[in-house]
Every structure is written in structure tokens, then in C-alpha cells.
C-alpha positions as CSV (number, residue, x, y, z in Angstrom):
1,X,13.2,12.9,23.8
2,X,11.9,9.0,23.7
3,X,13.1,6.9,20.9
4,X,11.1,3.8,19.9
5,X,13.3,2.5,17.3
6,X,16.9,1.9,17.5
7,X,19.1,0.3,15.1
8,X,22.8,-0.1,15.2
9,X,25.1,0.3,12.0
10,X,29.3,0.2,11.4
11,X,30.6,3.3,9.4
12,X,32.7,3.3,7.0
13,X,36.0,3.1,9.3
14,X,34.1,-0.6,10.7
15,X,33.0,2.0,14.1
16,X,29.7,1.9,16.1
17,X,27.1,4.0,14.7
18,X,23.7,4.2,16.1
19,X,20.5,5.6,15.0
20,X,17.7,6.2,17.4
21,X,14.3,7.6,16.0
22,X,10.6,8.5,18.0
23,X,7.7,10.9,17.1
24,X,9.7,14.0,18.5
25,X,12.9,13.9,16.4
26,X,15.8,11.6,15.7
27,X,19.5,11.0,17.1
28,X,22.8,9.7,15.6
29,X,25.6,8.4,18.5
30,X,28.6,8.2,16.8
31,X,31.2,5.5,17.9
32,X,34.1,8.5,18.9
33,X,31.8,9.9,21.7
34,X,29.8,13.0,19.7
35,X,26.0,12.9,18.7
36,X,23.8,14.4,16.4
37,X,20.0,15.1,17.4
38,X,17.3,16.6,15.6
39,X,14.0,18.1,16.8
40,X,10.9,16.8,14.1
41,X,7.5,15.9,14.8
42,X,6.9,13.0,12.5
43,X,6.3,9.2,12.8
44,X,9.0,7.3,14.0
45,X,10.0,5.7,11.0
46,X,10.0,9.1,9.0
47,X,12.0,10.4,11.0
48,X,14.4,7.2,11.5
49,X,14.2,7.6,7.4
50,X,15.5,10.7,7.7
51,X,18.1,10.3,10.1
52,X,19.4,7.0,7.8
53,X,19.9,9.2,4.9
54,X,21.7,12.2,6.7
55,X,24.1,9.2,7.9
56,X,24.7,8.7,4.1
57,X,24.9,12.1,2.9
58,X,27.2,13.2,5.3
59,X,29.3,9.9,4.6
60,X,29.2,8.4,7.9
61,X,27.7,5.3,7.0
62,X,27.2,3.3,3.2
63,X,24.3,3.2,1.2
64,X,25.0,-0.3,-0.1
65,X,26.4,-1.8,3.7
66,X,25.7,-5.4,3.6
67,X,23.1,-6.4,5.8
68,X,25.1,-8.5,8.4
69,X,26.4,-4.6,9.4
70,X,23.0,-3.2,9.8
71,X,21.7,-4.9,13.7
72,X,18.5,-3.8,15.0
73,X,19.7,-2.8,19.1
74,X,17.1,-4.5,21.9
């Protein structure tokens, strides 16, 4: 799977989280070692949309983190 967007987060416990996103599907690395990816034919930042707000739902990562905890990953 090839990601062209990357962007790196803290959870809710101040760990690692980052969220990688291409056309093929999305991926969540997690700071304790265990990922999440998702299969999904959509543009990059749909499915980096997507991947942002099953981080919220599932409670990994805040809805209103300030932005100095949101870093974009080169």
C-alpha cells in the first residue's frame, strides 16, 4: 500500500500516533507497537478523513487536540 500523506498526532495518554493515508486505503501506527490498516479505494484525503475520525471514535486521539499536537511527518 503507498501512502502520500502522513501526519503525526499524540493520543490521549501524550503517545505517538500516526496516520498515513493514499488512494488504496489508510493506516493508524499506534505508539505501543500495533497498527490498524484499512483497504479503500478513495482519494487520499478521504480516506485520511476517514482514518482521523475512526482515531476519534475509537478514543485514541481528541477531537479538540490543540494544534501544536497535530505535526504533519516529512
Amino acid at each position: 500500500m503507498n501512502f502520500e500523506k502522513e501526519k503525526h498526532f499524540f493520543d490521549v495518554d501524550n503517545n505517538s500516533v500516526i496516520i498515513k493515508a493514499g488512494t488504496d486505503g489508510w493506516q493508524i501506527l499506534y505508539a505501543y507497537g500495533n497498527s490498524k490498516t484499512v483497504k479503500n479505494e478513495a482519494s487520499t484525503e478521504d480516506n485520511f478523513e476517514t482514518a482521523f475520525e475512526y482515531a476519534i471514535q475509537e478514543g485514541t486521539i481528541s477531537s479538540d487536540l490543540p494544534a501544536s499536537d497535530q505535526e504533519d511527518v516529512e
